[in-house]
Backbone bond lengths (Angstrom), bond angles and torsions (degrees), N, CA, C in turn:
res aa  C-N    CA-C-N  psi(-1)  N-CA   C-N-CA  omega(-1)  CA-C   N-CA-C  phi
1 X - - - 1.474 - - 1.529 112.63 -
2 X 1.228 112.38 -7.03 1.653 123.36 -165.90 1.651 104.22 -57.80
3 X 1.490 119.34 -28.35 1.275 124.76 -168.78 1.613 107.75 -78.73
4 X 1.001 95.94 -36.46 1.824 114.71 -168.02 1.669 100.19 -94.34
5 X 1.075 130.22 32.38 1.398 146.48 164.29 1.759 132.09 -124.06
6 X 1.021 124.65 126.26 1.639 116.49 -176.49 1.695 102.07 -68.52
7 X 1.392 114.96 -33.78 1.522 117.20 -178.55 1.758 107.95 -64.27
8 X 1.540 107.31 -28.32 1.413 101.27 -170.23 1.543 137.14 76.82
9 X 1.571 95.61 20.72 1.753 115.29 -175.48 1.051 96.51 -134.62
10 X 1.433 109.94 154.73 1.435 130.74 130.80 1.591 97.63 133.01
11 X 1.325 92.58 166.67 1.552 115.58 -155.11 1.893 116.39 -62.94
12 X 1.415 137.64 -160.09 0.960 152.32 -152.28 2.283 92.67 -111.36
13 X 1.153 75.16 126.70 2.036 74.24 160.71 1.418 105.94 -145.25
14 X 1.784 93.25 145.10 1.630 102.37 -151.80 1.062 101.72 -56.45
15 X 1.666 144.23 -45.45 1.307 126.50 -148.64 1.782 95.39 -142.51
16 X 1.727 122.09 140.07 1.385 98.00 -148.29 2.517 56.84 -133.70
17 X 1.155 93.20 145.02 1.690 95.08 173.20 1.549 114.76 -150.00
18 X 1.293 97.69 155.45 2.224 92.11 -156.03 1.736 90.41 -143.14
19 X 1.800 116.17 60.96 1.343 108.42 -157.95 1.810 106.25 -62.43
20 X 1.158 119.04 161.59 1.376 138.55 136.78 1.527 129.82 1.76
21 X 1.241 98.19 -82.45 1.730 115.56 -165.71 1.940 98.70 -140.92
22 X 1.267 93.59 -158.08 1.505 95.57 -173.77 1.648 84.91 -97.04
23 X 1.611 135.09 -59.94 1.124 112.42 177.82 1.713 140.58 -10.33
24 X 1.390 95.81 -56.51 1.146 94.72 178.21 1.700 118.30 -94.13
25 X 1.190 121.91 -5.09 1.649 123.88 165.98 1.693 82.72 -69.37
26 X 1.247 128.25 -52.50 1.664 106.55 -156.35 1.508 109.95 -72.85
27 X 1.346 119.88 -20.39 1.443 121.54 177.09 1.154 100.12 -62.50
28 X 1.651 115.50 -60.92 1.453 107.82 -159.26 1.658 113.94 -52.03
29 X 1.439 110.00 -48.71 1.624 124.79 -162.89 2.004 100.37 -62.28
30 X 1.393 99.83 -23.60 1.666 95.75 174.03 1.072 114.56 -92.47
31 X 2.055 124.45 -18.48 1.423 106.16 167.96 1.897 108.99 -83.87
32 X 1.011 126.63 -23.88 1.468 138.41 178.41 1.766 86.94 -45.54
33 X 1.596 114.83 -81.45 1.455 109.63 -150.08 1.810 99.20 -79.26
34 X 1.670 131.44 13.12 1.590 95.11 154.44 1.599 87.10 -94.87
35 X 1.082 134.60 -14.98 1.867 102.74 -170.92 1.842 121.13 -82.08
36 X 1.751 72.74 -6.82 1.573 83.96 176.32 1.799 131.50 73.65
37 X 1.810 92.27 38.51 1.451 120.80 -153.57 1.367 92.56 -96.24
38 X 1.423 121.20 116.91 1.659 106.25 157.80 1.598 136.02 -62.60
39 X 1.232 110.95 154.18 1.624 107.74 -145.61 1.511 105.83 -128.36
40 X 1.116 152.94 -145.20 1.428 178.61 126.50 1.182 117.20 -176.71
41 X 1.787 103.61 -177.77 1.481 125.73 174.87 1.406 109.64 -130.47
42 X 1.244 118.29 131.38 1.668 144.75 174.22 1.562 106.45 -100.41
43 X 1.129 123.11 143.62 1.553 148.44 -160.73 1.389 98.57 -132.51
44 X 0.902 111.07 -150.49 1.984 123.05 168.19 1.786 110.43 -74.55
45 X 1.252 100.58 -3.56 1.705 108.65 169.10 1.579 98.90 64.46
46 X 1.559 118.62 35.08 1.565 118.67 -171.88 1.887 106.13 -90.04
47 X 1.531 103.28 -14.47 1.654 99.86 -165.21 1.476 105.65 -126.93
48 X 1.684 105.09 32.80 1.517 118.07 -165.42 1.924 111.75 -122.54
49 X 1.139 107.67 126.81 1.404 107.48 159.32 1.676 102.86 -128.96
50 X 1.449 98.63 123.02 1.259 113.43 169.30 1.752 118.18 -96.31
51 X 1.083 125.33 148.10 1.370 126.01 -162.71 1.641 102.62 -87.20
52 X 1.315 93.92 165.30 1.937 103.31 -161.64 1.619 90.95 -67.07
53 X 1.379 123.90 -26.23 1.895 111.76 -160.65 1.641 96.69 -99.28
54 X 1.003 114.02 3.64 1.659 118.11 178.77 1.377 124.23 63.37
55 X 1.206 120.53 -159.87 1.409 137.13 -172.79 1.652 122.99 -112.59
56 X 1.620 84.38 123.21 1.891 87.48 177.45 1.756 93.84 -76.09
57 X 1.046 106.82 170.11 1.602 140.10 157.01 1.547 88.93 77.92
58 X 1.650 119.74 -156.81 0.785 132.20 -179.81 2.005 126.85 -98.56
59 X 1.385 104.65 148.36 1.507 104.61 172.58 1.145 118.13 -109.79
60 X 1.723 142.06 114.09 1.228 122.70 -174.82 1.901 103.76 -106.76
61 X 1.643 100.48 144.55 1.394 94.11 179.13 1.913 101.49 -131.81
62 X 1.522 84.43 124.08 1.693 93.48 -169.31 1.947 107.08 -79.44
63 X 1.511 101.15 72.24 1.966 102.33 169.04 1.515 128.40 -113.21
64 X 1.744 105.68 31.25 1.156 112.15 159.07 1.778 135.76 -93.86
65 X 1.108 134.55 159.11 1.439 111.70 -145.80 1.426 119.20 -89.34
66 X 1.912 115.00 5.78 1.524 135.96 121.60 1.720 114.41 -15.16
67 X 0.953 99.01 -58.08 1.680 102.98 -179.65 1.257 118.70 -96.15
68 X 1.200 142.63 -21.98 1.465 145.82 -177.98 1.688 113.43 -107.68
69 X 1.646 99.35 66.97 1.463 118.37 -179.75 1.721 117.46 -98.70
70 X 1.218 109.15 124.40 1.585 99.04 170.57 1.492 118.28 -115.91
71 X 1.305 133.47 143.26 1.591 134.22 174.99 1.717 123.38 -128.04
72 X 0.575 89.98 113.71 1.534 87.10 170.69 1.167 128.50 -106.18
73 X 1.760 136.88 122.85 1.390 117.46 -172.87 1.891 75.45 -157.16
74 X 1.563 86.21 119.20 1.424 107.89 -174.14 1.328 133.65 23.43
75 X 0.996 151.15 -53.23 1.084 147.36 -178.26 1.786 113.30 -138.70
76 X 1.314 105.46 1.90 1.419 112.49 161.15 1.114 127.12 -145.75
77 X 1.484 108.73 134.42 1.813 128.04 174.85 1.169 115.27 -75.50
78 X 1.659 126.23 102.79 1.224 124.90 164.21 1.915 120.16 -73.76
79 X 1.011 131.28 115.30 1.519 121.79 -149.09 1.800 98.67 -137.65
80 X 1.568 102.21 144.93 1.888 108.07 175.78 1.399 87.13 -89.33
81 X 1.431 104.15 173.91 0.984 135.80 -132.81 2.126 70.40 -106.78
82 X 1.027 97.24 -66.93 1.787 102.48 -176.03 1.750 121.04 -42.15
83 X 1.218 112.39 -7.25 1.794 114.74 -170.34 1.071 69.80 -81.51
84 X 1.924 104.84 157.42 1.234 148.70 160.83 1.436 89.02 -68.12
85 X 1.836 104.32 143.19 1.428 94.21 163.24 1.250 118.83 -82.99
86 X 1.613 128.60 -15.57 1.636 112.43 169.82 1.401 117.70 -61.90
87 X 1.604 115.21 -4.74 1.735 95.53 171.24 0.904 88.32 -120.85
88 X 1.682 164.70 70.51 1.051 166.11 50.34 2.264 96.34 -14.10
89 X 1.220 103.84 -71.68 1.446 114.49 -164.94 1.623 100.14 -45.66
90 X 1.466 105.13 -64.64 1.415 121.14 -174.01 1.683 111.17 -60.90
91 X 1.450 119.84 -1.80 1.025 103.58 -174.37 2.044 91.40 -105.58
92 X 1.201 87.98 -40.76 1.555 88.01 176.35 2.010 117.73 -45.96
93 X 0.914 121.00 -32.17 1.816 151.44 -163.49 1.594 87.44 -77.09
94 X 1.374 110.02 -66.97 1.597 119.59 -156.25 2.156 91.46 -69.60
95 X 1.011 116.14 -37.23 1.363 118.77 171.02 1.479 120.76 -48.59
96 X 1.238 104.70 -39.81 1.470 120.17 -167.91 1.495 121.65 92.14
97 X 1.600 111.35 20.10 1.275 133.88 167.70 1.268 111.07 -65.02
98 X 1.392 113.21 160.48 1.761 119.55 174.24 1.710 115.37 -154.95
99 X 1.067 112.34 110.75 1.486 129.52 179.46 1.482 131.40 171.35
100 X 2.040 99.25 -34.52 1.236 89.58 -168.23 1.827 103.85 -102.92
101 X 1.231 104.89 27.04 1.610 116.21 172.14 1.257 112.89 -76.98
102 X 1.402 135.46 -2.85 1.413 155.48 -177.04 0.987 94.00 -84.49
103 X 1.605 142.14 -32.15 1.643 132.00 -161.94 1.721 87.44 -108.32
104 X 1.236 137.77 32.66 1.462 107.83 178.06 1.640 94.61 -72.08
105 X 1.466 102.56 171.27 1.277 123.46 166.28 1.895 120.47 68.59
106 X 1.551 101.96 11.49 1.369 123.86 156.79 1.495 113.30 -99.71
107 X 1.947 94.21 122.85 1.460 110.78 -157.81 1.914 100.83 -81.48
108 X 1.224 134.48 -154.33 0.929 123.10 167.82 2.264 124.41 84.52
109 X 1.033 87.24 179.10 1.667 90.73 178.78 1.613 108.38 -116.84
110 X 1.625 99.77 163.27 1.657 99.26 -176.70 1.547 104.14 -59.18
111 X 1.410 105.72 -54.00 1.334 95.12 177.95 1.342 147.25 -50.88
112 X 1.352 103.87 -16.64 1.867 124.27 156.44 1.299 100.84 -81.81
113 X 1.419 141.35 -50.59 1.499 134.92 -176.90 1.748 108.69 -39.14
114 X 1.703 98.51 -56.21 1.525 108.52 -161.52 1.496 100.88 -68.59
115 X 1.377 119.87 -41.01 1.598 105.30 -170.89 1.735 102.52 -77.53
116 X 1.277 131.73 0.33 1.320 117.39 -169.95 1.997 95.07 -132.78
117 X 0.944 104.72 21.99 1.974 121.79 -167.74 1.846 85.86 16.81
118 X 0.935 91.53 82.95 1.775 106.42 161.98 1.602 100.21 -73.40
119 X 1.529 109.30 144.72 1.330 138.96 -142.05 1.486 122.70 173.61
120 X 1.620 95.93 172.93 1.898 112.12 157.98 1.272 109.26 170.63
121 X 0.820 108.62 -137.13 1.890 106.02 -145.89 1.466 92.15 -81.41
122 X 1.043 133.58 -9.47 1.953 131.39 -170.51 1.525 104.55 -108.07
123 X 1.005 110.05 -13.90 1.721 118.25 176.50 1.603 125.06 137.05
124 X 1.310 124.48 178.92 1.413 133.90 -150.81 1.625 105.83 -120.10
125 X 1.154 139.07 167.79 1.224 124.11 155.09 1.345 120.25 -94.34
126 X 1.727 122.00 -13.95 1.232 129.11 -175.92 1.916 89.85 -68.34
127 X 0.693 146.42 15.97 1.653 148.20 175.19 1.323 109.79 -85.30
128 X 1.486 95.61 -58.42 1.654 116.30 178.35 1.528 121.84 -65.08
129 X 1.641 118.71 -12.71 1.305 97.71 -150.92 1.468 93.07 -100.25
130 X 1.690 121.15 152.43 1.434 109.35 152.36 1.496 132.61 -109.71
131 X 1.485 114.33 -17.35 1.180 102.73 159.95 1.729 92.28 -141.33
132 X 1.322 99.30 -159.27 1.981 115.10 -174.42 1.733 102.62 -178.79
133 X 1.540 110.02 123.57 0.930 117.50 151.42 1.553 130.63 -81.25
134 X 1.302 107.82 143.97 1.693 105.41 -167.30 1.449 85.47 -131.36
135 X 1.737 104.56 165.70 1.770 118.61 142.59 1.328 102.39 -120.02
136 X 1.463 117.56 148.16 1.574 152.51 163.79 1.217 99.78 -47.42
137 X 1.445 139.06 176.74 1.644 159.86 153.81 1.623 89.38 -64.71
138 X 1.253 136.31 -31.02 1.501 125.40 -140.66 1.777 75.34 -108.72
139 X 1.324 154.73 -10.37 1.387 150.59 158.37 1.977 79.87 121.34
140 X 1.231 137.16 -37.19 1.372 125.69 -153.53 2.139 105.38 -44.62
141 X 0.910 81.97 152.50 2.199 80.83 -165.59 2.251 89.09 -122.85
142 X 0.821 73.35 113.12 2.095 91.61 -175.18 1.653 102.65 -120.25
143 X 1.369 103.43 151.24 1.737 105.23 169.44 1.694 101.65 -133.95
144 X 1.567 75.54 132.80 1.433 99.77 -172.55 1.879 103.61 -95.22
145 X 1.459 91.93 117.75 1.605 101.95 -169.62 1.575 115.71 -87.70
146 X 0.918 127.94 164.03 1.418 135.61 -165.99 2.199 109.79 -56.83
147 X 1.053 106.19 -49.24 1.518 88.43 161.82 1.603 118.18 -83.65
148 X 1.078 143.57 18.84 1.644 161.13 119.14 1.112 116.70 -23.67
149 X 1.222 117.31 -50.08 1.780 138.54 -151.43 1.689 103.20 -111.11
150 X 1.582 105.91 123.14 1.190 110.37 -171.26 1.857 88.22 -134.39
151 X 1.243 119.42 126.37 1.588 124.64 165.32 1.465 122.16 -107.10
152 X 1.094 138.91 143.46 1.333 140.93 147.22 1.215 130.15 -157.35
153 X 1.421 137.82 166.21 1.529 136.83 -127.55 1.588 86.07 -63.57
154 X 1.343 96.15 130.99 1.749 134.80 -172.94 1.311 91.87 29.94
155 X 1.480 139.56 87.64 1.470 116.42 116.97 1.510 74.84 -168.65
156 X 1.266 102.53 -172.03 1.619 127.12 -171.10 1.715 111.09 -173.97
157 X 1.387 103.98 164.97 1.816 108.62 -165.03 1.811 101.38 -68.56
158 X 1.429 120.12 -10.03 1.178 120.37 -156.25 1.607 95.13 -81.08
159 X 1.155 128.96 75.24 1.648 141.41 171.76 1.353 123.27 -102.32
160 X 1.414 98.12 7.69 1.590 103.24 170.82 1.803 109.36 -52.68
161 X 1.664 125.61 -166.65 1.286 130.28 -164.84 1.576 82.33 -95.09
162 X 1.475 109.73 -54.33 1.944 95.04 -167.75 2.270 96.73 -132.57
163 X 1.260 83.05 132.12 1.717 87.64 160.68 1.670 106.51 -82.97
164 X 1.418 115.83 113.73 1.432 110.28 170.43 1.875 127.81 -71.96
165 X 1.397 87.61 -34.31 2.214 100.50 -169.50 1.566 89.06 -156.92
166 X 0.895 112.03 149.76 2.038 129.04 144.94 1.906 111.70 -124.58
167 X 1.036 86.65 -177.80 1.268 88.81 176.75 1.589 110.56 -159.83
168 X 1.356 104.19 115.75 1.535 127.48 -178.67 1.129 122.36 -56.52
169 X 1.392 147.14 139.98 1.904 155.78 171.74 1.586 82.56 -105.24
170 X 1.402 129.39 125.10 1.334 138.74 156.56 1.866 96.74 -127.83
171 X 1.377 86.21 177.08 1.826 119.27 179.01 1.420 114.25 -92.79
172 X 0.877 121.60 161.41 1.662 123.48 155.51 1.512 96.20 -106.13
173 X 1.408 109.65 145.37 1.405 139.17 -173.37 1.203 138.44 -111.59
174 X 0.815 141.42 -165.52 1.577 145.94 149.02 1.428 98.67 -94.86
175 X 1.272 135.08 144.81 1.525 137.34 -170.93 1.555 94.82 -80.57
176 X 1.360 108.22 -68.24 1.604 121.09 -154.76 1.286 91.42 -69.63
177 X 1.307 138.47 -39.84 1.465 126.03 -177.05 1.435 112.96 -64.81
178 X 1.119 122.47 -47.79 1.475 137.31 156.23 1.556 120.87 -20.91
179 X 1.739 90.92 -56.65 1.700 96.45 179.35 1.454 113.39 -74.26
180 X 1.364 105.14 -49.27 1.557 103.53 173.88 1.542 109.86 -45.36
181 X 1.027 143.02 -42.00 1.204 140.74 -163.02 1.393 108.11 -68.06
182 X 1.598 115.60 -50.01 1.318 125.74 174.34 1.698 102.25 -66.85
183 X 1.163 127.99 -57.73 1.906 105.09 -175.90 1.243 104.75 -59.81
184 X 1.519 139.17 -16.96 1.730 114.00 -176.29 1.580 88.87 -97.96
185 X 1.073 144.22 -26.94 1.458 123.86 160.64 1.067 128.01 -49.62
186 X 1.128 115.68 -12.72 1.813 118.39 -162.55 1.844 91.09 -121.70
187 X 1.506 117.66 -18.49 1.415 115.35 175.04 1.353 111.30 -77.19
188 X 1.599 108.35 -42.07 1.527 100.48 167.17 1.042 126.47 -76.79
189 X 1.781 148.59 -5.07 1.280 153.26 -150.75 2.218 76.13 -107.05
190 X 1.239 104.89 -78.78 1.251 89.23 -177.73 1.592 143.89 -43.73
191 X 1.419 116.20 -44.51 1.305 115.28 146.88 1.658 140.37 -54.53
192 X 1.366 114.06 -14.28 1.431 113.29 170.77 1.646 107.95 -115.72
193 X 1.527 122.73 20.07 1.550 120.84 -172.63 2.089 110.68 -140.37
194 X 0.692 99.36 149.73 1.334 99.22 174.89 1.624 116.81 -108.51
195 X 1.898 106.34 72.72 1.154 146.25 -177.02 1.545 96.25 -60.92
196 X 1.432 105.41 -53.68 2.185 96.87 -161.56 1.695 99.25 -77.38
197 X 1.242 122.75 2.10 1.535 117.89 177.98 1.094 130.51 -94.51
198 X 1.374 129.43 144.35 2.025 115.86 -172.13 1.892 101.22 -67.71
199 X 1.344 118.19 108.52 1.227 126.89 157.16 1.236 124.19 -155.56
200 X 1.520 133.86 156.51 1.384 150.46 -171.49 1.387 111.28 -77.99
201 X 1.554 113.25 31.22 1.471 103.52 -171.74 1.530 133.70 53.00
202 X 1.160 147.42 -148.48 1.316 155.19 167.73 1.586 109.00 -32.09
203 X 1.068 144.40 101.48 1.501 130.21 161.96 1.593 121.86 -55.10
204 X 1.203 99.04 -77.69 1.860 96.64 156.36 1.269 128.04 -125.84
205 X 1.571 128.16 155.98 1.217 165.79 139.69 1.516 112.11 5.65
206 X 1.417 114.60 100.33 1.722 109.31 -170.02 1.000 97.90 -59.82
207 X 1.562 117.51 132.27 1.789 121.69 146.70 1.365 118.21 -39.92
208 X 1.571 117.34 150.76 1.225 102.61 178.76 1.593 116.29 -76.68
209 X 1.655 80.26 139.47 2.038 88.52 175.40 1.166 102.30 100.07
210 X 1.393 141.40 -32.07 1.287 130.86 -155.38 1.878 103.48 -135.25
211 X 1.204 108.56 -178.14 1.932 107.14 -176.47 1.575 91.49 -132.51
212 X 1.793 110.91 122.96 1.384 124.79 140.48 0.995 122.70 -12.87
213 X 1.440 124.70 -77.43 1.726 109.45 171.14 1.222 121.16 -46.78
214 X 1.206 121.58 -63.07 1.029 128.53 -153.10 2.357 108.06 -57.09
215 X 1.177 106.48 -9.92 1.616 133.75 -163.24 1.630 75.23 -107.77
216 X 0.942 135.06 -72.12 1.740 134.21 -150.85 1.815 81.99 -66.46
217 X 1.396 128.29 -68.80 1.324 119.39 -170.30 1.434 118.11 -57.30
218 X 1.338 125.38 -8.18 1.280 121.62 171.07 1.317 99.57 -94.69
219 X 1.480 141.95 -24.63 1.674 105.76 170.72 1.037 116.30 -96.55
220 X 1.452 112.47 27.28 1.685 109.96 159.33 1.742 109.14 99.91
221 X 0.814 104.58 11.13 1.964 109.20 -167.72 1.973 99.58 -92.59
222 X 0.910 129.86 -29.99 1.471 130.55 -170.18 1.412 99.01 -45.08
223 X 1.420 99.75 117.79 1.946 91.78 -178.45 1.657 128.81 102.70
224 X 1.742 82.90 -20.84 1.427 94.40 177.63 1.874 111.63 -58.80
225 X 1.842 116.58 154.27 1.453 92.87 -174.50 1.883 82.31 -139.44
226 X 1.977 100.71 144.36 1.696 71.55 150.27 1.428 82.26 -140.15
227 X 1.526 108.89 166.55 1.396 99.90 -161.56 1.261 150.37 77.40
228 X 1.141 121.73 -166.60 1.505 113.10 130.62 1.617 155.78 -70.18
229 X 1.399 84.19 14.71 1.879 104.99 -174.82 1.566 89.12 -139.98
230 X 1.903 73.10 147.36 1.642 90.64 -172.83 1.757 112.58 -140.80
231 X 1.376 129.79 154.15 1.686 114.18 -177.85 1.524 95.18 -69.58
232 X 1.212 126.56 155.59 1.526 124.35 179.44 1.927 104.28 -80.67
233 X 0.824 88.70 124.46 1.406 114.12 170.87 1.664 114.03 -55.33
234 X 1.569 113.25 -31.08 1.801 130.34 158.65 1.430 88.86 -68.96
235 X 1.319 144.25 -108.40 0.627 142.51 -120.69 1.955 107.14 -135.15
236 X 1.225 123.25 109.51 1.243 118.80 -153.38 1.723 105.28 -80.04
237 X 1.394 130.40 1.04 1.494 132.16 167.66 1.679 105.25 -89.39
238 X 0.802 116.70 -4.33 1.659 119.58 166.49 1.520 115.05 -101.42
239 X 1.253 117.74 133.05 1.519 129.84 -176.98 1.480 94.81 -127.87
240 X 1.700 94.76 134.47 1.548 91.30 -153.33 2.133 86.31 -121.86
241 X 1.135 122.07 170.79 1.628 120.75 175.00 1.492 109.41 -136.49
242 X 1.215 102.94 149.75 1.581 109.49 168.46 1.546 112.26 -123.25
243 X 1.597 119.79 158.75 1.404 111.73 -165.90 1.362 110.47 -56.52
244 X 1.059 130.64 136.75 1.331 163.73 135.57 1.533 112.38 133.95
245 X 1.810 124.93 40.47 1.228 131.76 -173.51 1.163 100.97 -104.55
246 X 1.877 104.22 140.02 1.405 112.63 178.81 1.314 107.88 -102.86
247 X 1.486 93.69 149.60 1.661 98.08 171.18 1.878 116.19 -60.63
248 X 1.280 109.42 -13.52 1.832 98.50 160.31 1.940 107.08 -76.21
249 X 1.303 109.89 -18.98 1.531 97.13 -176.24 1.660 95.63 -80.46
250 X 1.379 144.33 -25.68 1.190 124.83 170.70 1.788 118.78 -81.77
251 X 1.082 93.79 2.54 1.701 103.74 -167.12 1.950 83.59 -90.47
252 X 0.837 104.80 -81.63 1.789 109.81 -176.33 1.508 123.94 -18.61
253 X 1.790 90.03 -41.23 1.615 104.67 179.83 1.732 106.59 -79.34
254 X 1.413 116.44 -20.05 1.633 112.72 -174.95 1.502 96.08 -71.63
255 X 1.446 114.58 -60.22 1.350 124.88 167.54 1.250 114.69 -33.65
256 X 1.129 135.31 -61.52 1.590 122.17 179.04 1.452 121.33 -47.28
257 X 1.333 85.31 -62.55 2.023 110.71 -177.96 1.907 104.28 -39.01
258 X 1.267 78.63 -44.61 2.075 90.75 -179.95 1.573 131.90 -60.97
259 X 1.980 94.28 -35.11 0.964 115.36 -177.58 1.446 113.22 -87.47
260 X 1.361 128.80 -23.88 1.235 136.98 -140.45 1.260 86.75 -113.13
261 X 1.527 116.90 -46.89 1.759 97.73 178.42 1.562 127.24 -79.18
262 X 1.537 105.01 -22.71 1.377 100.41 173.03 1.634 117.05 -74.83
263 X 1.329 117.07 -19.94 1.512 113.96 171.64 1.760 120.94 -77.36
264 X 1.377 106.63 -27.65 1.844 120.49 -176.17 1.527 86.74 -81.16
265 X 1.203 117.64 -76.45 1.344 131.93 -156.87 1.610 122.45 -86.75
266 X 1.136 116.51 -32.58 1.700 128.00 172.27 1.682 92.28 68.79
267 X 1.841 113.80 50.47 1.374 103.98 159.45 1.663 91.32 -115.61
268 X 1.485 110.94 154.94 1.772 103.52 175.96 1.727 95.30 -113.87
269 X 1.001 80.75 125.40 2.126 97.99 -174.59 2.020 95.38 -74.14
270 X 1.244 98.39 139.69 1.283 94.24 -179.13 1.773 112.57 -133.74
271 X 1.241 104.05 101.45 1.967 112.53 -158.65 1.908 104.14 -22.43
272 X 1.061 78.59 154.27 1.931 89.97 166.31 1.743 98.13 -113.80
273 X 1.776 109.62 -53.96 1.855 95.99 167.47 1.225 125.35 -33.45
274 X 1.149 106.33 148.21 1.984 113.81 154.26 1.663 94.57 -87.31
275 X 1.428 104.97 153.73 0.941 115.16 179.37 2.046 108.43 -131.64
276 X 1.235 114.30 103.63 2.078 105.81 -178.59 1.318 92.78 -99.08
């Protein structure tokens, strides 16, 4: 799985599948749950650490161009689940839309955004969305309508097996104000993050009121290394890898970070990654 990860670790999973169309994602997900095969969904693999011994059952990752659809019709983005959200953003901008320029510099797909309401301090996308089609484990495909949909800091009701499309409520804008907004979002995401390095973004979930790093850099860990993975020295809530890092060398460092602040500080850090 090490390839299909931004961290660049982790182990072997038995069956890795990249279907076609929706036909065949729904075949597969209905032969998976009668054999009784465990399953998931992969995105850009940006908010994932998979473990060094890997994954039983199967992983499906929707990056055929079936899934990576964009629409625009006035004031709403109909969007797959597979677009990157920077061309989700950039497509909204080039429209003359205004809202989802608040998420520049969040790595990942809408469909990882929506199940984890990817965000920060300028806003969320669970704000924007009004509805989202999903399928069940059992293949059944339902849309979850705007009083359906409940978001809050990183997660949202959308826990189905796969988000297929949502569809966005945006503004009309000023263009150039719009854009400006998106390059100093993306000027500050790059200057305070360690963007050009292999990492999963955010490790964990700010406590309320206060910032993860900023708790990891007060007990002294910024810089800390074991292995080949190290806390980023930019920014101490990012754990960053170099080739030949195992997913136990980022596992050790969650463990520390966890341990070290709840004993200095008595805050308990609580991951934002998934971890298989």
């Amino acid at each position: 799985m090490a390839p299909h990860t931004w961290l660049k670790t982790g182990g072997p999973v038995q069956m890795y599948v990249e279907p076609r169309n929706l036909d065949e994602l729904q075949a597969f997900v209905k032969a998976c749950h009668q054999e009784d095969l465990p399953i998931r969904l992969i995105g850009s693999g940006s908010n994932i650490l998979v473990k060094d011994e890997g994954i039983n059952g199967a992983v499906i990752h929707l990056s055929h161009d079936e899934f990576t659809k964009i629409h625009v019709d006035g004031e709403t983005i109909t969007c797959d689940s597979g677009v990157l959200l920077t061309q989700l953003i950039t497509e909204s901008v080039k429209a003359g839309l205004t809202g989802l320029e608040s998420l520049a510099g969040i790595p990942g797909t809408v469909g990882g955004a929506l199940h984890g309401n990817a965000g920060g301090k300028t806003g969320e996308i669970g704000q924007f969305t009004q509805s989202a089609r999903v399928m069940t484990l059992k293949g059944e495909i339902l849309t979850r309508t705007e009083d359906e949909l409940t978001f809050s800091y990183r997660q949202s009701s959308l826990d189905e097996l796969v988000i297929l499309d949502a569809i966005f409520g945006l503004k009309k804008g000023d263009p150039d104000e719009t854009t400006l907004r998106l390059r100093k979002n993306w000027i500050v995401k790059k200057a305070s993050q360690p963007l050009s390095f292999q990492s999963a973004g955010c490790i964990f979930k700010n406590p309320r009121g206060m910032s993860a790093g900023a708790l990891i850099e007060e007990a002294g860990l910024k810089g800390t290394k074991i292995g080949k993975a190290e806390i980023s020295d930019l920014h101490a809530n990012f754990i960053v890898t170099e080739e030949g890092a195992s997913s136990d060398d980022v596992l050790r460092l969650i463990d520390l970070a966890q341990s070290k602040v709840s004993e200095q500080l008595e805050v308990d850090l609580e991951l934002e990654i998934v971890i298989w």
